[in-house]
C-alpha positions as CSV (number, residue, x, y, z in Angstrom):
1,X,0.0,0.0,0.0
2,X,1.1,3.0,-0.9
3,X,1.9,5.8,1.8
4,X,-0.4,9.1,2.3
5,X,1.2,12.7,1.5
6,X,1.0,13.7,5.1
7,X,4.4,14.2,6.6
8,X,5.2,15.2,10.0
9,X,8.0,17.7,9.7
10,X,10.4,19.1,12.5
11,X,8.7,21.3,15.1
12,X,5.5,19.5,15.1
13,X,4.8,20.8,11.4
14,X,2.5,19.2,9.0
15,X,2.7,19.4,5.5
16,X,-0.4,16.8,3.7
17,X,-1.7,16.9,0.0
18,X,-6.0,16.2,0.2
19,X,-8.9,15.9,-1.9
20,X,-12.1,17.4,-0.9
21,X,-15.3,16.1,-2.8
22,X,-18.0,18.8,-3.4
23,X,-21.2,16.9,-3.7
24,X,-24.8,18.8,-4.7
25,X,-27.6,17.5,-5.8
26,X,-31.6,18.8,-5.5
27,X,-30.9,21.7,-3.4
28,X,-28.5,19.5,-0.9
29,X,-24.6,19.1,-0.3
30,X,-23.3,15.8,1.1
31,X,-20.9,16.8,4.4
32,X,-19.4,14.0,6.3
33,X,-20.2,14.5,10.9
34,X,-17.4,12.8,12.6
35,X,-19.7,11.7,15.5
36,X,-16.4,12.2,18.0
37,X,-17.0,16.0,17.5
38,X,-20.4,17.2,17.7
39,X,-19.9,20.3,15.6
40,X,-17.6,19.0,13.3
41,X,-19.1,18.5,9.3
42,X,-16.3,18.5,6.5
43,X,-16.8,17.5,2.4
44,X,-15.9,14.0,2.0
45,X,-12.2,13.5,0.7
46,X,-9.1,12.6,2.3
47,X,-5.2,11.6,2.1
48,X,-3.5,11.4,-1.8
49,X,-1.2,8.4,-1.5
50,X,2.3,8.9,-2.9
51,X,2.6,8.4,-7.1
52,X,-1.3,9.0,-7.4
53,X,-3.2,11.6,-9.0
54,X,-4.8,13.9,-7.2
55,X,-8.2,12.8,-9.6
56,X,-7.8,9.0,-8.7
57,X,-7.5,10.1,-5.3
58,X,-11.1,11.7,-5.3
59,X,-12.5,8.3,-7.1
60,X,-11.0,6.4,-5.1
61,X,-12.4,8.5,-1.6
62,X,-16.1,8.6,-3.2
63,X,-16.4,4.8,-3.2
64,X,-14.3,3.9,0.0
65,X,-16.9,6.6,1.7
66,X,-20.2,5.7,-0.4
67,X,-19.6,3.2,-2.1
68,X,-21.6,4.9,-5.1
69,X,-21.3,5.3,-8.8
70,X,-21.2,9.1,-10.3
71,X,-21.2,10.5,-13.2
72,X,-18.4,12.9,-13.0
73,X,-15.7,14.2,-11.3
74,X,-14.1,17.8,-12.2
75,X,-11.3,20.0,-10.4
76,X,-12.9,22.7,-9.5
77,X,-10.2,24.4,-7.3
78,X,-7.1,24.1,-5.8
79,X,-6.0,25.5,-2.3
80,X,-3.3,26.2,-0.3
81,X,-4.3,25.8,3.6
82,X,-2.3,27.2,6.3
83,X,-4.0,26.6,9.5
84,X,-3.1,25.5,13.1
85,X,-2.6,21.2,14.1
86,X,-0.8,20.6,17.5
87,X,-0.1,23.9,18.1
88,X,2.4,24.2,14.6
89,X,1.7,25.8,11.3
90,X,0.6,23.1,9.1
91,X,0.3,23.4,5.0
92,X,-2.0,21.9,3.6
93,X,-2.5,21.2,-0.5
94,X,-6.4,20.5,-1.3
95,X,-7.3,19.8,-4.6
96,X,-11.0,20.4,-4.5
97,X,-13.6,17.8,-7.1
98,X,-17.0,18.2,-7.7
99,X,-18.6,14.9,-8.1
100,X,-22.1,14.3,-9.9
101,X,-23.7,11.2,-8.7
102,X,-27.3,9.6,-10.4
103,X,-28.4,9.9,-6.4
104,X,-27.4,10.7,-3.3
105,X,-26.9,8.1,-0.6
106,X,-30.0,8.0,2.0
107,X,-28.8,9.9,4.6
108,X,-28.1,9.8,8.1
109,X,-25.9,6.7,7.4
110,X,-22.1,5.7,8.7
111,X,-19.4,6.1,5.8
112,X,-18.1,2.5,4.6
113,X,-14.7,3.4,6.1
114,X,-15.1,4.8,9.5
115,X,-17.4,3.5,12.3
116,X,-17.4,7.5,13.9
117,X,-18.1,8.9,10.5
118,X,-21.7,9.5,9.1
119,X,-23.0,11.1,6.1
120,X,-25.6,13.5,6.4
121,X,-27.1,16.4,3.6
122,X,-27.3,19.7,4.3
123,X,-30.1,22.1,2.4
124,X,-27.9,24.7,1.1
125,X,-30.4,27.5,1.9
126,X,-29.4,26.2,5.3
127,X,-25.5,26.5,4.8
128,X,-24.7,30.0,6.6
129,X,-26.1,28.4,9.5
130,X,-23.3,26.0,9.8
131,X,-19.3,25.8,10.0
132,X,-18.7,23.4,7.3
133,X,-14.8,22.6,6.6
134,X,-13.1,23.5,4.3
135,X,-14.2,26.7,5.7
136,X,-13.5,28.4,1.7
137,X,-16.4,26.4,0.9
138,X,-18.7,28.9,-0.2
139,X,-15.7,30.6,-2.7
140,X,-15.4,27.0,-4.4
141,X,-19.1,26.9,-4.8
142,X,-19.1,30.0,-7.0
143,X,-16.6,28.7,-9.3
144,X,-18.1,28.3,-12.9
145,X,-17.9,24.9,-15.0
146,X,-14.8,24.4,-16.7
147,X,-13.2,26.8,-14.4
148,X,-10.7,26.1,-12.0
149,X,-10.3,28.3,-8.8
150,X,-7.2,28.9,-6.5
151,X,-7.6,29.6,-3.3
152,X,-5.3,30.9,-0.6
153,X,-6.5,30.2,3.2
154,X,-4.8,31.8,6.2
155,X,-6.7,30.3,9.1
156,X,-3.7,30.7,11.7
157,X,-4.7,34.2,11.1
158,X,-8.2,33.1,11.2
159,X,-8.5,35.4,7.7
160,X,-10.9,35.4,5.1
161,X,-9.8,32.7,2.1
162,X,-8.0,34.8,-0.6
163,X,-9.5,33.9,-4.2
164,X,-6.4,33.5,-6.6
165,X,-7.5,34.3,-10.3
């Protein structure tokens, strides 16, 4: 098995190369709830392994976590993440899919990989009532088809994400 792009460096850094799946369909988005943390909702994604692409990655995290078919996956931006983890900087590289499946899954329902993990769908009228991660999410969800945006996130400064164009 290959090994994840997440390297612990010296000082407690962390440097780690993601995908982050954007998921909409009829007025919902698909967020993963780690149960361990009551507030905590996230896009599905996770690790790149070392030697694969970043768009493998994203097929490969759709059916570990729902074990669904889609239509499509497309980039649709690409961020640099600086934020807090153990009290270092980390860096984080996020490439950022949106994936078009036939359905969604019924929700509430555990993800095929993680006992703590459950998906759930948000109405996206409801979205600015919750903190969704990645917390640029509502920048990536304005970027046009067969665009790609680039994104610049500063949350050790807790800033605003930086659209790059």
């Amino acid at each position: 098995m290959e090994q994840d792009l997440r390297v612990e460096l010296p000082g407690g850094r962390l440097f780690a190369v993601r995908v982050a799946l954007l998921c909409e369909a009829a007025g919902q988005l698909l967020v993963a709830h780690d149960r361990r943390s009551p507030d905590f909702l996230a896009l599905l994604g996770g690790a790149v392994r070392a030697g694969e692409a970043s768009e493998t990655a994203a097929r490969y995290e759709w059916d570990e976590e729902t074990g669904l078919s889609f239509s499509s996956v497309q980039l649709v931006g690409m961020v640099e993440n600086f934020f807090v983890w153990n009290h270092a900087l980390a860096h984080e590289q996020s490439f950022c899919y949106r994936v078009l499946p036939p359905r969604l899954p019924a929700t509430p329902c555990l993800v095929l990989d993680s006992p703590y993990v459950e998906l759930r769908r948000l109405k996206l009228c409801e979205l600015p009532h919750y903190t969704v991660y990645p917390l640029y999410l509502p920048e990536l969800r304005q970027v046009q088809p067969r665009h790609i945006g680039h994104f610049v996130v500063r949350q050790e400064q807790a800033g605003t994400p930086t659209p790059l164009q």
